[in-house]
C-alpha positions in Angstrom: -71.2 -14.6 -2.8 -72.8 -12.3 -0.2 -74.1 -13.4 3.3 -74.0 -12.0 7.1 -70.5 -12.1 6.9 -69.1 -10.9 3.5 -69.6 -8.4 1.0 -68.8 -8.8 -2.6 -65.6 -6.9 -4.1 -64.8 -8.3 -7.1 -63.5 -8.1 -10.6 -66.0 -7.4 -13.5 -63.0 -8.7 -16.4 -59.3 -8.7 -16.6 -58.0 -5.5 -16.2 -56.0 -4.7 -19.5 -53.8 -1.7 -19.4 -53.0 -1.5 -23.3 -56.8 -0.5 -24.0 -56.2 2.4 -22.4 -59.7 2.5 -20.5 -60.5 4.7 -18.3 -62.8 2.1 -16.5 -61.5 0.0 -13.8 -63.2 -3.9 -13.5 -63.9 -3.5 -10.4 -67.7 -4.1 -8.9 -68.3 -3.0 -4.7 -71.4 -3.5 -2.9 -73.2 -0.1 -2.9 -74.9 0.0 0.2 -71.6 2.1 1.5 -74.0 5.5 1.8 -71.9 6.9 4.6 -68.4 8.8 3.8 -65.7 9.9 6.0 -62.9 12.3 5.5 -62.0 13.8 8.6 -63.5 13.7 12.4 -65.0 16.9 10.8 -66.3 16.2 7.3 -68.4 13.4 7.4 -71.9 12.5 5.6 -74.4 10.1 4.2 -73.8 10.8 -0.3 -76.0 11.2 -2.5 -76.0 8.2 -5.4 -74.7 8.1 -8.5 -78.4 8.0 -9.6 -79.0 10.9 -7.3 -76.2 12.8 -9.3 -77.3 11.7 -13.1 -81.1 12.6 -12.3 -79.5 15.9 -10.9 -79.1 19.7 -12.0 -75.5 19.9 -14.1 -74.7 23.1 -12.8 -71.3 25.2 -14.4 -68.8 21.9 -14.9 -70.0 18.5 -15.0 -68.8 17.9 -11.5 -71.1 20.0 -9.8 -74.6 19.0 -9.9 -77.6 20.1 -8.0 -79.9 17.6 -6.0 -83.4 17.5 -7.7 -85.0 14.4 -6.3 -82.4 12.5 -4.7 -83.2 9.2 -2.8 -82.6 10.9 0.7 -84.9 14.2 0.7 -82.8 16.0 3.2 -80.0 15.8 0.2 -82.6 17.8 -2.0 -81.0 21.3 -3.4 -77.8 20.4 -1.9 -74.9 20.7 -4.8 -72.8 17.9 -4.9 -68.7 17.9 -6.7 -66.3 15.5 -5.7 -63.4 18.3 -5.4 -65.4 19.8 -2.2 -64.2 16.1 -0.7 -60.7 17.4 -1.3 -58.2 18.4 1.7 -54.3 19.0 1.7 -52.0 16.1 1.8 -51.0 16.4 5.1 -54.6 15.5 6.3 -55.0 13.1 4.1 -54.1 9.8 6.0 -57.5 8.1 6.0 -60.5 8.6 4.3 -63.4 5.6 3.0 -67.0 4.6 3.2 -69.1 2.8 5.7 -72.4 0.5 5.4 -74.8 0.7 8.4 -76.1 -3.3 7.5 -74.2 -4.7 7.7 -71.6 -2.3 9.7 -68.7 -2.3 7.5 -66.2 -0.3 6.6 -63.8 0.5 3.6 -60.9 2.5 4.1 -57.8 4.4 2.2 -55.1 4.8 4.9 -51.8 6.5 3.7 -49.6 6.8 6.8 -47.2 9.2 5.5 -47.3 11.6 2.7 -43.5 12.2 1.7 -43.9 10.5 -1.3 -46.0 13.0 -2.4 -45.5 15.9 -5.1 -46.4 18.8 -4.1 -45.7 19.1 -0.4 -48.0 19.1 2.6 -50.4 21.8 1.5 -50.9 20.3 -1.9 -54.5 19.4 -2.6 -55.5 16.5 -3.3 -58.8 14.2 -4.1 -60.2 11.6 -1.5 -63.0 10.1 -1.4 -66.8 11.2 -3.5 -70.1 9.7 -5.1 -70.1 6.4 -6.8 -68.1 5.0 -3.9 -65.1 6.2 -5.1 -62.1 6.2 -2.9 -58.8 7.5 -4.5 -55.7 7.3 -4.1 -53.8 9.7 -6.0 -49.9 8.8 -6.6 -49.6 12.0 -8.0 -51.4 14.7 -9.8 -51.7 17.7 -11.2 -54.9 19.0 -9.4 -54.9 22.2 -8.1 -50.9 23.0 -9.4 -51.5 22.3 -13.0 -48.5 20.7 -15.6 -45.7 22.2 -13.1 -46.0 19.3 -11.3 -46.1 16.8 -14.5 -43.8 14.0 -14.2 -41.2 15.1 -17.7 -39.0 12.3 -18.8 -36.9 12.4 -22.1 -36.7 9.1 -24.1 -34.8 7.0 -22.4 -34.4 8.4 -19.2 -34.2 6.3 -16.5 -36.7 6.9 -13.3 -37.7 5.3 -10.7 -39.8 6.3 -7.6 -41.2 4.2 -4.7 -44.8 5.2 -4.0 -46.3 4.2 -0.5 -47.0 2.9 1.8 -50.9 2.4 1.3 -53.6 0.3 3.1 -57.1 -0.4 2.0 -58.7 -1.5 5.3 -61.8 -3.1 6.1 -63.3 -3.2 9.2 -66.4 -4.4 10.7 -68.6 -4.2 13.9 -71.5 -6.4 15.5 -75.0 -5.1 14.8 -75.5 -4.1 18.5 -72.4 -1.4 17.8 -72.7 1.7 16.2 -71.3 1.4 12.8 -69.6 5.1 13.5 -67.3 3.1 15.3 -65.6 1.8 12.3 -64.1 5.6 11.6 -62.6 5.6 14.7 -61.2 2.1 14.6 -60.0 3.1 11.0 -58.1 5.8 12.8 -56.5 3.7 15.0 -55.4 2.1 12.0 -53.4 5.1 10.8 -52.1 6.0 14.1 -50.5 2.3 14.5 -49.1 2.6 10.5 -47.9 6.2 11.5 -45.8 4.6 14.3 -44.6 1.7 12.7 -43.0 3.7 9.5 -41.6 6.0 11.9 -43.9 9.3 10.7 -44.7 12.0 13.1 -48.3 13.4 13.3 -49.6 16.7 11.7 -50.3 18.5 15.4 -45.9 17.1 16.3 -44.9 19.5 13.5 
């Protein structure tokens, strides 16, 4: 149910982890056109409609822009690995809707739990309003960093802690706001688990 207030997140079917699908139930409103990564990386996105009436260029991630729904997107080439950044920047990333203002955020105040170390990159957020959140992968390290177990050996690893936020602002406020309230966010999370910032290293 959807008014002034709300938006709709919900769940399509039972989610059902011995089907092995690769499809998660899950439905969000897809007004979100706005993405943010960093202070410095920030856009309106293309649609998934945009991408599937684009130009598949090399690998089916990267695909030209033909006739997107924004014409200032057209000839741009989108692939959700240029959304990627190291982990040590990645603390807060998400999508925001301009009407109503809301926001939707991925806020990971520390990053030790992480294989790979700090410089490891990783995916964030891309097209389809897709906002990740990767527990660990092999992405740009390959099977080094593949988590190996024999049969029957015992592991256990803690992964976390990890926020999905959502904020919202009046209509008289610029929805941009949202980012930096998201940051906030982080900075408060930061402090309460006790993690230094990037810049105190």
């Amino acid at each position: 149910m959807e008014d002034e207030n709300q938006i709709e997140i919900s769940f399509t079917r039972t989610w059902n982890s011995s089907l092995n699908d690769t499809g998660m139930p899950l439905n969000v409103d897809k007004r979100f056109q706005y993405m943010a990564i960093s202070d410095e990386r920030q856009r309106i996105m293309p649609t998934p409609q945009d991408r599937e009436a684009g130009l598949v260029l090399d690998y089916p991630e990267a695909v030209m822009l033909t006739n997107p729904s924004n014409p200032e997107l057209v000839g741009e080439v989108d692939d959700k690995y240029q959304y990627s950044c190291d982990d040590k920047d990645n603390r807060v990333h998400g999508w925001i809707c301009s009407n109503p203002a809301v926001g939707f955020w991925m806020i990971t105040p520390s990053d030790e739990f992480r294989t790979g170390g700090p410089v490891k990159q990783d995916l964030t957020s891309h097209v389809g309003l897709t906002t990740l959140f990767m527990f660990f992968s092999t992405h740009y390290a390959g099977d080094n960093l593949t988590i190996k177990l024999r049969d029957g050996e015992p592991w256990k690893k803690v992964f976390g802690p990890v926020l999905i936020y959502l904020n919202s602002v009046s209509v008289e406020q610029d929805a941009l706001t949202l980012w930096e309230d998201a940051k906030e966010q982080k900075t408060s999370l930061m402090l309460i688990n006790g993690v230094q910032s990037v810049a105190d290293y």
